[in-house]
N, C-alpha and C positions, 0 to 999 in steps of 0.2 A: 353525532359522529358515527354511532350504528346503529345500523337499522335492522333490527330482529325482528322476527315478530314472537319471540323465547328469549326467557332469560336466558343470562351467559353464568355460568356460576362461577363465583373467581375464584382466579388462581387459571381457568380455562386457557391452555395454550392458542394463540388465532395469527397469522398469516395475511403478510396483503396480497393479494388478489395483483395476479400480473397485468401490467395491461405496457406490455411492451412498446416503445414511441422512437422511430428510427428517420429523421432528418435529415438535412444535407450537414448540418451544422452537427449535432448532438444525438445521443443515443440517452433515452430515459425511460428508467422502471425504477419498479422496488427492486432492492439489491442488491445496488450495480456495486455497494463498496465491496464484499468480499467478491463478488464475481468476476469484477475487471482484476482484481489480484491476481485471482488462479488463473483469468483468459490470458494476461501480460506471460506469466510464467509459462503457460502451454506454448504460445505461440516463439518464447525466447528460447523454448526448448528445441524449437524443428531446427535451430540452427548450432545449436549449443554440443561446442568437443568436449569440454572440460567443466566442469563443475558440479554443484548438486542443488537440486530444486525441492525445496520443502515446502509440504501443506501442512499447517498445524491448525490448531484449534483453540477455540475455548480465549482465544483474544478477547474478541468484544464483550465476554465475560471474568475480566481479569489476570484471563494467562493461564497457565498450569503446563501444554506442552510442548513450548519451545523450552524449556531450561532442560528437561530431560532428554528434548532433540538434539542442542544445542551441547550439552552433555557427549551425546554418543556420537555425533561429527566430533568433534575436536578429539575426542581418543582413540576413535577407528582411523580419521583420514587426517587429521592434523589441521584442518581448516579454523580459521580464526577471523575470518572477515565474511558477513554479512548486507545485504542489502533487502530490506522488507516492502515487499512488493504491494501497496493497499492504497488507500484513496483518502486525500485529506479534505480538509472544507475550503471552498471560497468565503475569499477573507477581505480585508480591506488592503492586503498586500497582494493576493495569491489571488487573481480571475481567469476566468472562461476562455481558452483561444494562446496564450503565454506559454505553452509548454507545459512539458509537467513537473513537479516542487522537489528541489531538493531541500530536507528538510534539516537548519540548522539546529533546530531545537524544538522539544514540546515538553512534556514533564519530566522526559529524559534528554540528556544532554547526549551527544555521539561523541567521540574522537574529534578534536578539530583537524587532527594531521590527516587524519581518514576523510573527513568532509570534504577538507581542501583539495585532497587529491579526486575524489570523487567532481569536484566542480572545475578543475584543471581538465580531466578528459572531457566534460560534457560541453567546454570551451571549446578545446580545442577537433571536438568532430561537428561544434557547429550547429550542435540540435538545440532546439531552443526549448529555455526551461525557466525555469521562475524561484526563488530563493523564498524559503517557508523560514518564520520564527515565529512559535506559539509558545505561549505558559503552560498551556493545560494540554488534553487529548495521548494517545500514546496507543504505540504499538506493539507489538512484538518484540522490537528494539528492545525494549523499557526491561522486558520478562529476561532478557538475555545480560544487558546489562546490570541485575539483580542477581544473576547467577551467581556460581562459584567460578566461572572458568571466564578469564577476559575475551571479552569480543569487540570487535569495530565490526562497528554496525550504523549506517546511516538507511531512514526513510524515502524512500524515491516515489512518487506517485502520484496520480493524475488527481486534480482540482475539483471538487465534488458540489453541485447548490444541493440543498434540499436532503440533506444528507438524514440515512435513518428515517425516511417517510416513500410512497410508493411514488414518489415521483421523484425518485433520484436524478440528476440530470449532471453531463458530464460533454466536452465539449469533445468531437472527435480527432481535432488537433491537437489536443490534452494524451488524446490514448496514443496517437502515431507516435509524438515524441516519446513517453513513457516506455513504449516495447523499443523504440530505435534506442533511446540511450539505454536502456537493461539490454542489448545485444553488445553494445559497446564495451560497458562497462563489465562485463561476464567473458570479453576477451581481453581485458587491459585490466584488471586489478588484480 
């Protein structure tokens, strides 16, 4: 698996090695789950009047600060609805080229009246997407939902193979839909 010619001593922090892959179909690196989050939210930003875009952290290590972000929105600007910008797996519902997943469920549950309305706009502008139900996996969602303060909050995100390996691969009709409905959806809810 590695080829040193030195030991590695553990616990040693290591990195994979980029080897970025750009297609007509797909874009593939190591990465790509938190990168297309932030690139989705940059690029919904150049069009965006009203709203607020948060980068948190410390997810894919169990959370820690979205509930104290999620905290200081709700008492500075009163905001109470979320949508978690990140990248789920291809699944035996959720493939390659469909759009990107709104997600009904993973270890945490959303609002159904929030979900519904979330896939009422994504009808009715037309962008195609694909409907997510997992058991397990979670996001940021999950952190906010654990909070003190109620949030609606649903998962929105493009379809991931190979997820957490350096050959992450994502379809590029997965990412167009995903920034078209996040533009949508950041004027209509």
């Amino acid at each position: 698996f590695i080829d040193f010619d030195r030991d590695i001593e553990r616990g040693t922090s290591l990195a994979f090695k980029v080897d970025f892959r750009d297609s007509d179909e797909f874009v593939q690196s190591c990465y790509m789950d938190n990168r297309l989050g932030v690139w989705n939210c940059l690029e919904v930003a150049k069009t965006l009047e009203n709203g607020i875009i948060v980068f948190s952290s410390w997810e894919e290590h169990g959370g820690g600060s979205v509930g104290y972000l999620g905290r200081f929105i709700q008492e500075k600007y009163g905001v109470m609805q979320t949508l978690i910008s990140d990248i789920t797996w291809i699944t035996k519902g959720v493939t390659h080229g469909n759009g990107c997943a709104i997600s009904l469920r993973d270890s945490g549950i959303p609002r159904k009246s929030y979900v519904n309305k979330i896939i009422k706009i994504a009808k009715e502008s037309e962008i195609p997407f694909q409907l997510e139900v997992e058991d397990a996996g979670g996001s940021d969602g999950n952190g906010l939902q654990k909070s003190d303060f109620p949030w609606d909050w649903c998962f929105v995100g493009s379809p991931e193979d190979n997820v957490h390996s350096p050959d992450e691969k994502v379809n590029k009709k997965d990412i167009e839909s995903m920034v078209d409905l996040y533009k949508e959806l950041m004027k209509k809810l």
